[in-house]
VEXGU-601591 format. One record per residue: residue number from 1; residue in three letters; x, y, z of N, C-alpha, C in turn. Coordinates in pm, whole numbers, padded with zeros to 5 digits. Example, Ala and Ser with C-alpha at 12.3 -4.5 7.8 and 13.67 -1.06 7.14 Angstrom:
1_ALA_01319_-00569_00780_01230_-00450_00780_01320_-00330_00780
2_SER_01285_-00225_00708_01367_-00106_00714_01290_00003_00787
This chain:
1_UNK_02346_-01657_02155_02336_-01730_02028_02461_-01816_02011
2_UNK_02434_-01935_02008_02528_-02048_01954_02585_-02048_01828
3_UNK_02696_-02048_01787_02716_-02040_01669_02718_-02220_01619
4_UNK_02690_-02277_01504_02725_-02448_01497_02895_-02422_01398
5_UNK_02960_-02522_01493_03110_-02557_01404_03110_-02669_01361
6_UNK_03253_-02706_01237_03242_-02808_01187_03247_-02911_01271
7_UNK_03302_-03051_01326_03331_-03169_01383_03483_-03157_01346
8_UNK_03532_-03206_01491_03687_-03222_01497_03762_-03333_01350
9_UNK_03712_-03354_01268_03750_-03395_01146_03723_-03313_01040
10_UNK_03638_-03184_01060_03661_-03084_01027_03753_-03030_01014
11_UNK_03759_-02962_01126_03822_-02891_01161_03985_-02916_01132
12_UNK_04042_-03068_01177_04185_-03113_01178_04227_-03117_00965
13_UNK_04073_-03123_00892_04117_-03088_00710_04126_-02945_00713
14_UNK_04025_-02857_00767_04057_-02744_00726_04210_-02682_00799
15_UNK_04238_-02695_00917_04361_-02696_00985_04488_-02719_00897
16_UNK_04503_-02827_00838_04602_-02919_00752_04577_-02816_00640
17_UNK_04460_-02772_00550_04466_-02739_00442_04550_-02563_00466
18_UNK_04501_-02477_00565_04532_-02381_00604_04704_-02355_00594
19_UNK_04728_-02480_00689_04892_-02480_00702_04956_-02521_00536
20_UNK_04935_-02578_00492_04953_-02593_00387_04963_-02535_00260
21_UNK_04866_-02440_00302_04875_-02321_00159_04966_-02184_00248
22_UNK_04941_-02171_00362_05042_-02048_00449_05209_-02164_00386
23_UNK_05234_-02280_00425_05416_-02304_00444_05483_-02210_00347
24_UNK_05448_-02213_00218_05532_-02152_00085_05562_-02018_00111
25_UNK_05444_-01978_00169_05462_-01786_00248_05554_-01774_00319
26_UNK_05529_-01884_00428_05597_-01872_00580_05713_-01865_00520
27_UNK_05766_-01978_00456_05898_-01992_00392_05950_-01914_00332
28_UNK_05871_-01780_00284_05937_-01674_00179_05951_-01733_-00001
29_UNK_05857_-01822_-00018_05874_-01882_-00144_05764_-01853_-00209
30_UNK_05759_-01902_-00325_05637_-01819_-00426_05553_-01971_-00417
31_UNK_05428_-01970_-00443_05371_-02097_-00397_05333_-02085_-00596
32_UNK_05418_-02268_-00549_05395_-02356_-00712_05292_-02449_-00689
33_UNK_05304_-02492_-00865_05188_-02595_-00863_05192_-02717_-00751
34_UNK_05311_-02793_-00776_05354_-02866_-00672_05338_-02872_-00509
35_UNK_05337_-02749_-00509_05368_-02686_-00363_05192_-02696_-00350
36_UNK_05148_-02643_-00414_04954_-02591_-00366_04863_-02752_-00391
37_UNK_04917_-02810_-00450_04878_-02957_-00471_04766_-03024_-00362
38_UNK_04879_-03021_-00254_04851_-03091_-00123_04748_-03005_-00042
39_UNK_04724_-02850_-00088_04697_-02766_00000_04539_-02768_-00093
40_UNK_04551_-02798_-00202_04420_-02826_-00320_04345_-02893_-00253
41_UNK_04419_-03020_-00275_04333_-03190_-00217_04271_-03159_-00095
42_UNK_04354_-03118_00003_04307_-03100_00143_04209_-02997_00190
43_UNK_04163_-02911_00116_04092_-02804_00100_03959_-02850_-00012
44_UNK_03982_-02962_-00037_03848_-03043_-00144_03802_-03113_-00019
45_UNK_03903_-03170_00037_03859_-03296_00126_03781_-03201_00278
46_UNK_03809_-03074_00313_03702_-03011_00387_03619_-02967_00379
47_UNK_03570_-02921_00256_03503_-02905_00150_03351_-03061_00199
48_UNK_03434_-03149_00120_03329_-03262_00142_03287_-03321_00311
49_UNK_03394_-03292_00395_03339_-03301_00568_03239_-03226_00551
50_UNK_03193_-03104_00562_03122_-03056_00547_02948_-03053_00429
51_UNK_02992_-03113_00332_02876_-03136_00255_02821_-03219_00254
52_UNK_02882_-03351_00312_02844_-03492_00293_02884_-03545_00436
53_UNK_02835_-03477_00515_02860_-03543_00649_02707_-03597_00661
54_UNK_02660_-03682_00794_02560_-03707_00836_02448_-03610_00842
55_UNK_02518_-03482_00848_02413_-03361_00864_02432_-03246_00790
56_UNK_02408_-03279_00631_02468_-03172_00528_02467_-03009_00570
57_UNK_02521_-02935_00562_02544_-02778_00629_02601_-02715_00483
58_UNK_02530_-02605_00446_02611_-02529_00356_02586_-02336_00431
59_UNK_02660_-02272_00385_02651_-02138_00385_02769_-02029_00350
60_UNK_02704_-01925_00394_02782_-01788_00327_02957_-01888_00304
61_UNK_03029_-01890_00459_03169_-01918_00420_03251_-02078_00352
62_UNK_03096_-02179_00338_03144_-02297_00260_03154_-02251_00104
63_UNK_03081_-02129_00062_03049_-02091_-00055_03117_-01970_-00084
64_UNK_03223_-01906_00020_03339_-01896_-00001_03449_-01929_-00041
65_UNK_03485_-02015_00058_03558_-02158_00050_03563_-02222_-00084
66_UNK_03446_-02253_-00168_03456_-02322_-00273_03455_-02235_-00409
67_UNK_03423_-02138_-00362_03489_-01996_-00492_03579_-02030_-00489
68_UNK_03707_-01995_-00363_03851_-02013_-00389_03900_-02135_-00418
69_UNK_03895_-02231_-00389_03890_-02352_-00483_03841_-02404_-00563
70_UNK_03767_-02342_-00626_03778_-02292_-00812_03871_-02248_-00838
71_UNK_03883_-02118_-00838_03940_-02033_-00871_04087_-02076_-00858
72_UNK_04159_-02151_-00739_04278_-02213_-00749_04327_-02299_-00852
73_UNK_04200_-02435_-00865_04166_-02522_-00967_04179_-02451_-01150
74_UNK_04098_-02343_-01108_04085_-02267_-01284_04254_-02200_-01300
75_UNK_04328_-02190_-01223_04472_-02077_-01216_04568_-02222_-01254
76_UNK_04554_-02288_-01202_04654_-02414_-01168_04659_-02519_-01350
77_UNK_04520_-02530_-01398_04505_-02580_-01513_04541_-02469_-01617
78_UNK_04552_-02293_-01604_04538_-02207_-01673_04720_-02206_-01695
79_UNK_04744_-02203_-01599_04953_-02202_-01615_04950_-02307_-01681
80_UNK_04931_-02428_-01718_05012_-02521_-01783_05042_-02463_-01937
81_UNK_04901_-02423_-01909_04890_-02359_-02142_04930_-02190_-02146
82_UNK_04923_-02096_-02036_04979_-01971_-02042_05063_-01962_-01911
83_UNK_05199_-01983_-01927_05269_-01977_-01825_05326_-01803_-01806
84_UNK_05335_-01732_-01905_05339_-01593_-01881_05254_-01502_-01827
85_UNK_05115_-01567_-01799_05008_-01496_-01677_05029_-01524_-01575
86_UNK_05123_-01622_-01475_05108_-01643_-01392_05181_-01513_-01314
87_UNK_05148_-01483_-01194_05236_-01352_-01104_05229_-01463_-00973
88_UNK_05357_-01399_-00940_05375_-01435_-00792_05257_-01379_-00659
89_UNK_05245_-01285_-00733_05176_-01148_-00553_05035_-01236_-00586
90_UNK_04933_-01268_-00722_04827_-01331_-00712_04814_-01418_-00665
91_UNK_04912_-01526_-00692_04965_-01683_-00620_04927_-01678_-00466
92_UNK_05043_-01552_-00384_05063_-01563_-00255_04897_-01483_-00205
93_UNK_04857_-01416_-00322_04685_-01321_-00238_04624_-01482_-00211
94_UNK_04601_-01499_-00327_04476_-01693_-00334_04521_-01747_-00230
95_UNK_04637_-01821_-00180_04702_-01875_-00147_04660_-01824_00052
96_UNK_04639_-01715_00071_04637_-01650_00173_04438_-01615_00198
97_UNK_04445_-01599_00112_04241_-01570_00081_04207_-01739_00146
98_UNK_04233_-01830_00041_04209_-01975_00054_04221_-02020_00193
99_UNK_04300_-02012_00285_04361_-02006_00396_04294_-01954_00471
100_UNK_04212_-01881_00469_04135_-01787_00561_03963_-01868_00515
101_UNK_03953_-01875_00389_03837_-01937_00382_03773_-02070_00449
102_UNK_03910_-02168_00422_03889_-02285_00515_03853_-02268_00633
103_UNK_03955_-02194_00687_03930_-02214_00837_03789_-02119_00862
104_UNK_03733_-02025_00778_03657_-01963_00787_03511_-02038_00748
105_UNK_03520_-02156_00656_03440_-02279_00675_03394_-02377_00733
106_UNK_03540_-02370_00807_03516_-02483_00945_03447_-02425_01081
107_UNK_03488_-02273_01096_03418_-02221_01186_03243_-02183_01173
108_UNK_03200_-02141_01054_03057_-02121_01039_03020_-02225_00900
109_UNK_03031_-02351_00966_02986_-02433_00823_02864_-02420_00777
110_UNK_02781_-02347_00817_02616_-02288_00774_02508_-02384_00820
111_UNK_02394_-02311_00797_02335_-02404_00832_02248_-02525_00778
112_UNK_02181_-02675_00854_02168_-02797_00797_02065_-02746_00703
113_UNK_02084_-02851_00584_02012_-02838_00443_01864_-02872_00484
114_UNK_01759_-02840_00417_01662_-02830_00450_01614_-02991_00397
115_UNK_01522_-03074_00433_01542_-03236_00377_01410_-03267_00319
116_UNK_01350_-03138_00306_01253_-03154_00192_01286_-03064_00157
117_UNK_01368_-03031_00106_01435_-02981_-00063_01470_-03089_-00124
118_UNK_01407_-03037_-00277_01424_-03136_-00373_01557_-03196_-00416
119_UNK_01646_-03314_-00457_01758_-03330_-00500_01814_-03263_-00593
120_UNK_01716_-03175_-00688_01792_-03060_-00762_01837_-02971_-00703
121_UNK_01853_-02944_-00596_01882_-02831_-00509_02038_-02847_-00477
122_UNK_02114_-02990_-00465_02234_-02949_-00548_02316_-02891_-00641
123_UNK_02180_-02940_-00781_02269_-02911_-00898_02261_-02727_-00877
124_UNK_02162_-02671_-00827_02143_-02519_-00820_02209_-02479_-00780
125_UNK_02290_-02513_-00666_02363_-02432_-00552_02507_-02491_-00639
126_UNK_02532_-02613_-00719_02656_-02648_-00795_02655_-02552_-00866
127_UNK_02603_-02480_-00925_02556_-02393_-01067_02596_-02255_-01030
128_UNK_02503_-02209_-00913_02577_-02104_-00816_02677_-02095_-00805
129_UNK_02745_-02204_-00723_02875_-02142_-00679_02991_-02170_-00831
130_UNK_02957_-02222_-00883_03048_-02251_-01001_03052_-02072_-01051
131_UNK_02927_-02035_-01077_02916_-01895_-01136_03022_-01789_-01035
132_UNK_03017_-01788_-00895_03094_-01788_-00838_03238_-01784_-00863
133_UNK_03274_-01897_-00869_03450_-01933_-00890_03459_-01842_-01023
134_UNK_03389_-01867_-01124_03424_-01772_-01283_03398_-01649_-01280
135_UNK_03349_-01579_-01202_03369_-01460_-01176_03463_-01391_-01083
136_UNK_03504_-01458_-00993_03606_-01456_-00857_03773_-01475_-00999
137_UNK_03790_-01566_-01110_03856_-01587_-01183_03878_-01457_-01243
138_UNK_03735_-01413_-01335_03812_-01318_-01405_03803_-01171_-01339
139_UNK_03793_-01172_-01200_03806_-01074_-01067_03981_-01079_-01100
140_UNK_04055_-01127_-01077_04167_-01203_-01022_04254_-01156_-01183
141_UNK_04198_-01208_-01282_04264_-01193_-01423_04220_-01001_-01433
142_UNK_04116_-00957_-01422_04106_-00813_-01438_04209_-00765_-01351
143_UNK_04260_-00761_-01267_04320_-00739_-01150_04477_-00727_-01205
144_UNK_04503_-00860_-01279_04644_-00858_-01328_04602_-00781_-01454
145_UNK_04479_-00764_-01581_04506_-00666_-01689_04565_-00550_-01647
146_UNK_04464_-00482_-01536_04535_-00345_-01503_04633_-00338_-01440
147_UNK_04727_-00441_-01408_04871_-00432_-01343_04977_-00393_-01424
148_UNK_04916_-00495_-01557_04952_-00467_-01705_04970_-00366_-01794
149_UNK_04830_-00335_-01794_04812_-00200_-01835_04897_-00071_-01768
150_UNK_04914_-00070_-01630_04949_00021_-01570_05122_00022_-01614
151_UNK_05167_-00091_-01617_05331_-00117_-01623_05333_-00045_-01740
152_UNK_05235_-00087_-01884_05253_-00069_-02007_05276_00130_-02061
153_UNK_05214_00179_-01914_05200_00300_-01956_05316_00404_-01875
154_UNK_05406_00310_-01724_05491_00370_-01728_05592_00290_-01754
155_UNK_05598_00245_-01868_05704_00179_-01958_05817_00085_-01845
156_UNK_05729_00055_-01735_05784_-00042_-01673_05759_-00241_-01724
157_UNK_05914_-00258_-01716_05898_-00405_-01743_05882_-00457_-01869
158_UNK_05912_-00557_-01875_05900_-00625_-02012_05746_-00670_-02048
159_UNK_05699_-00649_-01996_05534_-00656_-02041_05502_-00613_-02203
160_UNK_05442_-00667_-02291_05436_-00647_-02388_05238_-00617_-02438
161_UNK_05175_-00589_-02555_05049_-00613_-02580_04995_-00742_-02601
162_UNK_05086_-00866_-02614_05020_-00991_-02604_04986_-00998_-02452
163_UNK_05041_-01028_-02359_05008_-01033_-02238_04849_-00962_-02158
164_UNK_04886_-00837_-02235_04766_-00764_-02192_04652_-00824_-02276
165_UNK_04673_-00834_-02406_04513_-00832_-02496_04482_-01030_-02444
166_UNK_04599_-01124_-02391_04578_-01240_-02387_04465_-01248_-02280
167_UNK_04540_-01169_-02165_04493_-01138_-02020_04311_-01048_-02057
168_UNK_04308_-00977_-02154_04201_-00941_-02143_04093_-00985_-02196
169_UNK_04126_-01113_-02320_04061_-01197_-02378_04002_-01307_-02285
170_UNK_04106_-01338_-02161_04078_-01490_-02041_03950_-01417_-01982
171_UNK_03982_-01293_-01924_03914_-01203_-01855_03746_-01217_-01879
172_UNK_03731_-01159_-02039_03597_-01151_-02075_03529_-01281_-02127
173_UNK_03595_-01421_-02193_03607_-01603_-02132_03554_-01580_-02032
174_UNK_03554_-01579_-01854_03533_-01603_-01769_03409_-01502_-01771
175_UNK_03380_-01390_-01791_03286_-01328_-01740_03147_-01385_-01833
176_UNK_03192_-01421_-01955_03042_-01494_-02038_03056_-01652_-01953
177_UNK_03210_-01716_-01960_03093_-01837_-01935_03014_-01786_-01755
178_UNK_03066_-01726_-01699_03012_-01683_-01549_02878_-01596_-01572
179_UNK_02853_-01586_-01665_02743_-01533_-01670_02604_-01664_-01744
180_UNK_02632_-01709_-01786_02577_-01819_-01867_02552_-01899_-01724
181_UNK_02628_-01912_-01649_02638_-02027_-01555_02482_-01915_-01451
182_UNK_02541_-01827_-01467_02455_-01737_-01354_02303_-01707_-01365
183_UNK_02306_-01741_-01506_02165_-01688_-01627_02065_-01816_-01589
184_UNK_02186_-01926_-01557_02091_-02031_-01566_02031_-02101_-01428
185_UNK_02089_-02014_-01343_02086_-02064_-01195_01972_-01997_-01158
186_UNK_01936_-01877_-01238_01850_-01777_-01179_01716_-01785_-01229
187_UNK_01703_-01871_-01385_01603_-01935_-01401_01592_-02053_-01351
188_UNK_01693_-02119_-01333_01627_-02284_-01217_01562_-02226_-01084
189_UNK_01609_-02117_-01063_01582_-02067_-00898_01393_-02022_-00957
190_UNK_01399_-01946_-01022_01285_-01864_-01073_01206_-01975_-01134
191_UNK_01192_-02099_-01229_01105_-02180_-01308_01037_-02252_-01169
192_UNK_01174_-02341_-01112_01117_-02419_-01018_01155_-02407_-00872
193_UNK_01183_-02297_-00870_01211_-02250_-00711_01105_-02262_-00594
194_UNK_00995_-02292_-00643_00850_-02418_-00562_00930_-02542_-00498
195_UNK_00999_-02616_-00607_00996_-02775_-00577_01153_-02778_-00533
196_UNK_01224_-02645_-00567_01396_-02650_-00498_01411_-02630_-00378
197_UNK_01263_-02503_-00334_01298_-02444_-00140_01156_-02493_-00092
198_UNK_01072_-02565_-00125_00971_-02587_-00101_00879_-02457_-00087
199_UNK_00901_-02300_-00130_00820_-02213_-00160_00839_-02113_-00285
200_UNK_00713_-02051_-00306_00740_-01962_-00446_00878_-01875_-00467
201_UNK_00880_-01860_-00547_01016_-01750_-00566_00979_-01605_-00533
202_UNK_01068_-01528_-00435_00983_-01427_-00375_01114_-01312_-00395
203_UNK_01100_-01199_-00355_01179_-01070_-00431_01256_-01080_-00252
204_UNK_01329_-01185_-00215_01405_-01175_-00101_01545_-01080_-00116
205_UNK_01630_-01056_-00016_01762_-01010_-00023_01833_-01036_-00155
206_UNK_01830_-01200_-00148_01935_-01280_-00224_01884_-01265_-00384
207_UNK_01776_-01269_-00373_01714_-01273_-00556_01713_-01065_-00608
208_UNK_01739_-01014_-00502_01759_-00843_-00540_01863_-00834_-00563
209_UNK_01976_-00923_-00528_02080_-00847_-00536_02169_-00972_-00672
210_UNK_02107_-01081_-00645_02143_-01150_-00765_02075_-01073_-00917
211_UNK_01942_-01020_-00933_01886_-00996_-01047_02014_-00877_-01078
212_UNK_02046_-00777_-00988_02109_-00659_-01003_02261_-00684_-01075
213_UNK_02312_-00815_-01029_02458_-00857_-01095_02388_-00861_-01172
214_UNK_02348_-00964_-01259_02279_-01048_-01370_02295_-00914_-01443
215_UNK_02200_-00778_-01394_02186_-00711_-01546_02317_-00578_-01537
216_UNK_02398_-00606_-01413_02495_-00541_-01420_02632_-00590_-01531
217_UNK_02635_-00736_-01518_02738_-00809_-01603_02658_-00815_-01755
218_UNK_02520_-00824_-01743_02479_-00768_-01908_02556_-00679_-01956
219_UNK_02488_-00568_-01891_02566_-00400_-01959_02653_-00445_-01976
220_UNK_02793_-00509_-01883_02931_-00532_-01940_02959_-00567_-02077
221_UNK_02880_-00663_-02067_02921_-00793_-02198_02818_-00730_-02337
222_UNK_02730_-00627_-02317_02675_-00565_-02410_02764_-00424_-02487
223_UNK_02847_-00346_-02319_02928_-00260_-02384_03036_-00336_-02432
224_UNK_03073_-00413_-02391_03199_-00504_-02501_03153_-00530_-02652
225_UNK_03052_-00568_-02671_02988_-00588_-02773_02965_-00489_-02845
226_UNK_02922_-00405_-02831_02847_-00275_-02884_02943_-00162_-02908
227_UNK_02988_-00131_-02811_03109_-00017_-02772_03284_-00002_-02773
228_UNK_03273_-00156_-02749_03420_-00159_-02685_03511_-00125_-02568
229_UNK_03385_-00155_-02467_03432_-00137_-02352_03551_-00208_-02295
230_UNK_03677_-00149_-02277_03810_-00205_-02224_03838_-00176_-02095
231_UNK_03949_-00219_-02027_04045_-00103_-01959_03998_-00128_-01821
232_UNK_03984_00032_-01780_03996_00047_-01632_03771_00077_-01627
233_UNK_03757_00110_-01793_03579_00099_-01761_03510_-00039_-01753
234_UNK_03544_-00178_-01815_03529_-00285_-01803_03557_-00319_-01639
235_UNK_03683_-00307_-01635_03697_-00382_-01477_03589_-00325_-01407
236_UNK_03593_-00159_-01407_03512_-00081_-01278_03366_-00163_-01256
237_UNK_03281_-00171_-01425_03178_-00257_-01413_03217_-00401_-01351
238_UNK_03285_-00456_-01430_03260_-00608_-01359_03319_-00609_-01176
239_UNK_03390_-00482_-01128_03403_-00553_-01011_03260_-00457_-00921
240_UNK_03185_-00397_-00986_03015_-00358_-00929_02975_-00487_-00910
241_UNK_02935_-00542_-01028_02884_-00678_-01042_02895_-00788_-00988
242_UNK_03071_-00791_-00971_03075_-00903_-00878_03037_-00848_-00775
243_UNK_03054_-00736_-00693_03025_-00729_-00556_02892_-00764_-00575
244_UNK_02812_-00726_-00598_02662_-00733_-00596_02620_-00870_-00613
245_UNK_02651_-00941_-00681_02673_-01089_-00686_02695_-01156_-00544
246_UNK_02845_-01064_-00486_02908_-01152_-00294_02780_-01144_-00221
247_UNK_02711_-01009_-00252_02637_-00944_-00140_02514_-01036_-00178
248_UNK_02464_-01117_-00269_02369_-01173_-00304_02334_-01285_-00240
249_UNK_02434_-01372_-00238_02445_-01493_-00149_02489_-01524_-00025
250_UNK_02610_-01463_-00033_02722_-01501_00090_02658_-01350_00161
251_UNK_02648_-01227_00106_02617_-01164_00253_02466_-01186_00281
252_UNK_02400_-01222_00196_02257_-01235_00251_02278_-01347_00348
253_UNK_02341_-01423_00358_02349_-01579_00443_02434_-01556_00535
254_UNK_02532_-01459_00529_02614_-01385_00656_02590_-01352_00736
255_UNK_02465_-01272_00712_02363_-01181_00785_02222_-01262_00842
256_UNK_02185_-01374_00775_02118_-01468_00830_02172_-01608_00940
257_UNK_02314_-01623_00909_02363_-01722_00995_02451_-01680_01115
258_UNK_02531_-01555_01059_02592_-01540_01211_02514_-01408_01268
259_UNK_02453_-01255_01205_02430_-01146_01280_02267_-01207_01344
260_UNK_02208_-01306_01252_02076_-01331_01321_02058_-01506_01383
261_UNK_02141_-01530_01349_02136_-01688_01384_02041_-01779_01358
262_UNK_01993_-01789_01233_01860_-01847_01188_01865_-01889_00996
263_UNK_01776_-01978_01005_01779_-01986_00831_01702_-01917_00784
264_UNK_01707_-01922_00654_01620_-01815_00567_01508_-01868_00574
């Protein structure tokens, strides 16, 4: 089995973008806005080799790839207005995740788009992966609450309850609008999923394990509502959810592009 790679103009953006988000590491430095800038652009610009080449290709690791550049994009606009959320160790994780995604895009850029699929079949898969990046976000922000939380309880650090309740307010922000985004992808998939894949909507891998987030991040946003679900029981749900969400798309297409070598 052949695997298909990007084109050596691929490959030489995702290359550039890779090195670019590793220098600040290599260097022992905390990677700034400034610094990730170049490593942004260049990681958009492989991004589009890949989507808008002569022979459009999407899959599991382009839709990786463009989680983390969200998610860079959503961190980078989020420091200007809360500069006390930012942490170094999250910076250098993204920074190192991102890095691995590219090149992990350029190597299995997925496979070519189907060309009778309808032109909405952008905005779906835009809608997708957007839902994506806002959940991968407040993955990333839950991640620092309980870092928070944890400092707060062995009275390590200057950490205070704004930080935490700010951090846990961004948190549950990202998980409604990521859910809204997700609510609506799954009825475009489900109304007109005829005229998006050219067949009915059918109870595949990807639609089992998407319905299962969907009513897993309900419960969340219902025990928030209802209960007051915080803490270490909020995260535990939303990081079920997101997994079930990864496993929805990217591993169903993981498992279709590289363990079987074929499209869906």
């Amino acid at each position: 089995m052949i695997l298909p790679t990007a084109s050596s103009q691929g490959w030489l953006l995702a290359g550039a973008a890779a090195l670019a988000y590793l220098l600040p590491v290599i260097l022992g430095q905390a990677p700034s806005r400034l610094a990730m800038t170049p490593a942004w652009c260049l990681h958009a610009l492989a991004l589009g080799a890949g989507l808008f080449s002569a022979t459009p290709r999407f899959g599991f690791a382009p839709a990786l790839s463009m989680t983390l550049w969200l998610v860079l994009a959503t961190y980078a606009v989020e420091r200007q207005f809360l500069p006390q959320v930012h942490s170094r160790r999250a910076l250098i994780g993204m920074a190192l995740l991102a890095s691995a995604t590219v090149l992990a895009a350029a190597a299995f850029p997925g496979l070519p788009l189907d060309e009778r699929a309808s032109p909405w079949l952008a905005l779906h898969l835009t809608l997708g992966i957007a839902s994506y990046g806002l959940f991968a976000a407040a993955v990333v922000h839950a991640w620092l609450m309980g870092r928070a939380e944890q400092r707060m309880r062995l009275a390590a650090g200057p950490d205070g309850p704004l930080p935490l309740l700010t951090l846990e307010r961004l948190t549950f922000r990202f998980i409604a609008a990521g859910f809204i985004l997700l609510s609506a992808t799954l009825a475009q998939g489900w109304l007109f999923g005829e005229q998006l894949y050219g067949h009915a909507p059918r109870w595949d891998h990807k639609n089992v394990f998407s319905v299962l987030a969907w009513a897993t991040i309900a419960v969340l946003l219902i025990g928030r509502a209802r209960f007051g679900w915080r803490g270490r029981k909020a995260i535990r749900v939303l990081y079920i959810g997101t997994g079930l969400l990864l496993l929805a798309y990217v591993g169903s297409r993981f498992v279709l592009e590289v363990v079987l070598g074929r499209a869906a």
